[in-house]
C-alpha positions as CSV (number, residue, x, y, z in Angstrom):
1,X,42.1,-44.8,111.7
2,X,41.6,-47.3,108.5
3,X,39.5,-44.3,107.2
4,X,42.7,-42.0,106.7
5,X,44.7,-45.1,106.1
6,X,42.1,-45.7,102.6
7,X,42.3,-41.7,102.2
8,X,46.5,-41.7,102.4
9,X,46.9,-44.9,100.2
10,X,43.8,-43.1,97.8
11,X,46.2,-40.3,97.5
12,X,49.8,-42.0,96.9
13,X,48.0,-43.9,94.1
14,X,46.0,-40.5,92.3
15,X,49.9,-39.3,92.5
16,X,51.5,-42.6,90.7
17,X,49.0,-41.9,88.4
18,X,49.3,-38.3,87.7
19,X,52.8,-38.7,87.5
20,X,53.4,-41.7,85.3
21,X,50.0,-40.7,83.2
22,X,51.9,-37.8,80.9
23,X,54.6,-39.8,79.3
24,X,53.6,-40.2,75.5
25,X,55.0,-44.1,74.5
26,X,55.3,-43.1,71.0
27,X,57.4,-39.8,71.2
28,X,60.8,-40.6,70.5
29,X,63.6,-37.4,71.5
30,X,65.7,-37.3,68.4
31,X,69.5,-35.7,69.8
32,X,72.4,-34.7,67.7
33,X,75.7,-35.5,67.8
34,X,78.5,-33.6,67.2
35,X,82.1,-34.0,66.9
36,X,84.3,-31.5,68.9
37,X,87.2,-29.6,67.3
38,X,90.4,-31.3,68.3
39,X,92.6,-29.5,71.1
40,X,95.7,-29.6,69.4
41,X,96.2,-30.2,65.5
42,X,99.7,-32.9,64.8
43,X,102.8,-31.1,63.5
44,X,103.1,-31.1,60.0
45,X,106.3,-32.1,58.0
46,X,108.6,-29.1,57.9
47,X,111.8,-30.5,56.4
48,X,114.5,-33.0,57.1
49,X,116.4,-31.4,60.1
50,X,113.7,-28.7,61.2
């Protein structure tokens, strides 16, 4: 029984490893931002009474 307890608790840690082992520390994602065209533009100045 401890025998597959050491095997099970050997495996879960080979698998933290594995999983947490590829991530690169000094890579940094660069994203880019961009504004999105307004929905609806403001109504512009017509004339006095329009």
């Amino acid at each position: 029984m401890a025998r597959s307890i050491k095997g099970a608790a050997a495996f879960c840690v080979l698998a933290l490893v594995a999983a947490c082992g590829g991530n690169d520390a000094g890579a940094v994602e660069e994203f880019v931002v961009v504004d999105p065209a307004p929905v609806t533009e403001e109504p512009g100045f017509t004339g006095k009474y329009k």
